[in-house]
C-alpha positions in Angstrom: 5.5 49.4 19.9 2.9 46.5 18.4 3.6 44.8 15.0 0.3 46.7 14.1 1.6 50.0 14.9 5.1 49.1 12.5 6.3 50.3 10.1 8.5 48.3 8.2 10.5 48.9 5.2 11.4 46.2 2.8 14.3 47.1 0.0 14.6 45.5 -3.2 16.0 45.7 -7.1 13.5 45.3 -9.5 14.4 41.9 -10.5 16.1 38.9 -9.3 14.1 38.8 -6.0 13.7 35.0 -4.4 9.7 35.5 -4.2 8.9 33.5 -1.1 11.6 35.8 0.9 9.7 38.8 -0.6 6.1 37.8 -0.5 5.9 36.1 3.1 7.5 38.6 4.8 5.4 41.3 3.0 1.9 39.5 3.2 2.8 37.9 7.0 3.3 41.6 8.4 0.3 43.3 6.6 -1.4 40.5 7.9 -0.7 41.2 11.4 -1.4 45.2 10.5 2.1 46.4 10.0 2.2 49.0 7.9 4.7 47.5 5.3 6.5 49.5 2.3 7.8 47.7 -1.1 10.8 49.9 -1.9 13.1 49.6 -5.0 15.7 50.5 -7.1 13.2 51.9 -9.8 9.2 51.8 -10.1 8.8 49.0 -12.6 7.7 46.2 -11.7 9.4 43.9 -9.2 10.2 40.9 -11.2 10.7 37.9 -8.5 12.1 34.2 -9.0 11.4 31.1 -7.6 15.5 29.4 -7.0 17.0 31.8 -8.5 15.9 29.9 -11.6 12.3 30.1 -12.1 9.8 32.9 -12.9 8.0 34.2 -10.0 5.1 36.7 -9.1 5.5 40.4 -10.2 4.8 43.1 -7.0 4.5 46.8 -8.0 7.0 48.8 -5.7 5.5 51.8 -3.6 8.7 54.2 -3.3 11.8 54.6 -4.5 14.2 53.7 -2.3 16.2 57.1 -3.0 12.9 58.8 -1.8 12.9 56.6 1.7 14.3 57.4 5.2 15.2 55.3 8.1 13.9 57.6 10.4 10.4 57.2 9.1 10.6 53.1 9.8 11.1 50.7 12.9 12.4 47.7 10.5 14.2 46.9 8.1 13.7 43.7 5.7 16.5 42.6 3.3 14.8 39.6 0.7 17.4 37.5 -1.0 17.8 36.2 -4.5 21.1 36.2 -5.6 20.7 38.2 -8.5 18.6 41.1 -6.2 21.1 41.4 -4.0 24.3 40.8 -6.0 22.9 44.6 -7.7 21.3 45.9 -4.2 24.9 45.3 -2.2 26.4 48.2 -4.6 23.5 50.8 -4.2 24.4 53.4 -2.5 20.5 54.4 -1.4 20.2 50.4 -0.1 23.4 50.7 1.5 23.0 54.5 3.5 19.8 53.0 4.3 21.1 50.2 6.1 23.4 52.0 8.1 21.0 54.9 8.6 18.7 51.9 10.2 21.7 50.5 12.3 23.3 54.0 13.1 19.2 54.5 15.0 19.6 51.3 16.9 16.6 49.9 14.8 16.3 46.4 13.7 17.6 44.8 10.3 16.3 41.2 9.0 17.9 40.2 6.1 17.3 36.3 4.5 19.8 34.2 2.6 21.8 36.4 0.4 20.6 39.1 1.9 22.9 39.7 4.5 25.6 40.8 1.3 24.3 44.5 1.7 25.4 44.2 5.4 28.6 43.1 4.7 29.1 46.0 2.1 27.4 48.5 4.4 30.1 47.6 7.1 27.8 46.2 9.6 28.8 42.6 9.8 31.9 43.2 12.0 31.5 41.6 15.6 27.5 40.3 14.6 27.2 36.8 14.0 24.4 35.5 11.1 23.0 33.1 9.8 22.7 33.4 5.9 23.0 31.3 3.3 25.9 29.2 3.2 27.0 30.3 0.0 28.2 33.7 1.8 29.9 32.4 5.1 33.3 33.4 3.7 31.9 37.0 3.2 30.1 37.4 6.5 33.8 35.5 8.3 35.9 37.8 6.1 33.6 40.9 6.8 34.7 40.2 10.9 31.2 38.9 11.4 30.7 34.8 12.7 29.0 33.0 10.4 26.3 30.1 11.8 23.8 27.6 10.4 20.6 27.4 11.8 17.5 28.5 11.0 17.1 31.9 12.6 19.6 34.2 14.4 19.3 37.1 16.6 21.8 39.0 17.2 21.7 42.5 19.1 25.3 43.3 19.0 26.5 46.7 18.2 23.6 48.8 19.5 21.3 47.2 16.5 19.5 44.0 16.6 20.3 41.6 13.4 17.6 39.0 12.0 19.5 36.3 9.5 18.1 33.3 8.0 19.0 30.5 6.0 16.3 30.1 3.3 12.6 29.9 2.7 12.6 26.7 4.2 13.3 29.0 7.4 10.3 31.6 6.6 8.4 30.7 9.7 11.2 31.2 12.1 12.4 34.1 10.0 9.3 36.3 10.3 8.1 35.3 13.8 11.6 36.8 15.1 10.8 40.0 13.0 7.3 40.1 14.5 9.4 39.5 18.4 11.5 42.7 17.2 8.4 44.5 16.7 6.7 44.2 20.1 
């Protein structure tokens, strides 16, 4: 498979999203003709943040993500923000999802905070990540190894994982999604 023959799925709330984790990921893939699909939690308007703190651009959604299927993807993308995920680590559609995309062997990239839903999913055991460092305690106490660096790959348990830090890490961050796509 090519990144322009993807399809990658990227899961959100509607609000709360850190907009740089969102938009590059989104807008780098289309870019490089992956077929790329904005699903959320309900079909308002994605309300993004810069810092958690700031407002940020506003992205219409183009599913539900109770209407979306793993199957039907080769990626998935997990943005962070820590009020997006603190709400998207309890959804039962985000968290099937994830382990419907780990379950097929398929790839998961999730930024910052983003690696929460993992660690409710149940998929951080024996993985090591690099997110934020404000959730190393819940990746260690999840049975996953938490490390710091900008990017980490980690194909462990019959899925490969994509952490990073923060958008100071984007680069890194999407050109190992891109690698998981050839």
């Amino acid at each position: 498979m090519a990144v322009e023959n993807s399809k990658v799925l990227i899961i959100v709330n509607n609000w709360g999203i850190e907009e740089t984790e969102l938009t590059r990921p989104l807008r780098d893939l289309k870019a490089a003709g992956a077929q790329v699909t904005l699903a959320a939690t309900t079909m308002d308007p994605c309300e993004t943040v810069q810092h958690d703190r700031y407002e940020g651009e506003t992205l219409t959604p183009d599913a539900l993500l109770s209407d979306v299927q793993a199957a039907d993807y080769d990626l998935l993308v997990v943005p962070g923000g820590t009020c997006n995920v603190d709400r998207i680590r309890v959804n039962e559609d985000a968290i099937t999802l994830a382990q419907e995309f780990a379950h097929e062997g398929k790839p998961i990239a999730a930024i910052c905070h983003g690696a929460w839903l993992l660690v409710n999913a149940g998929l951080i055991a024996g993985k090591t990540a690099a997110p934020c460092r404000y959730i190393a305690a819940d990746i260690e106490n999840a049975g996953g190894h938490y490390v710091d660096k900008q990017v980490h790959v980690d194909d462990a348990n019959g899925f490969r994982l994509i952490t990073s830090r923060k958008p100071d890490d984007l680069d890194y961050f999407v050109d190992a999604i891109k690698d998981a796509l050839k």
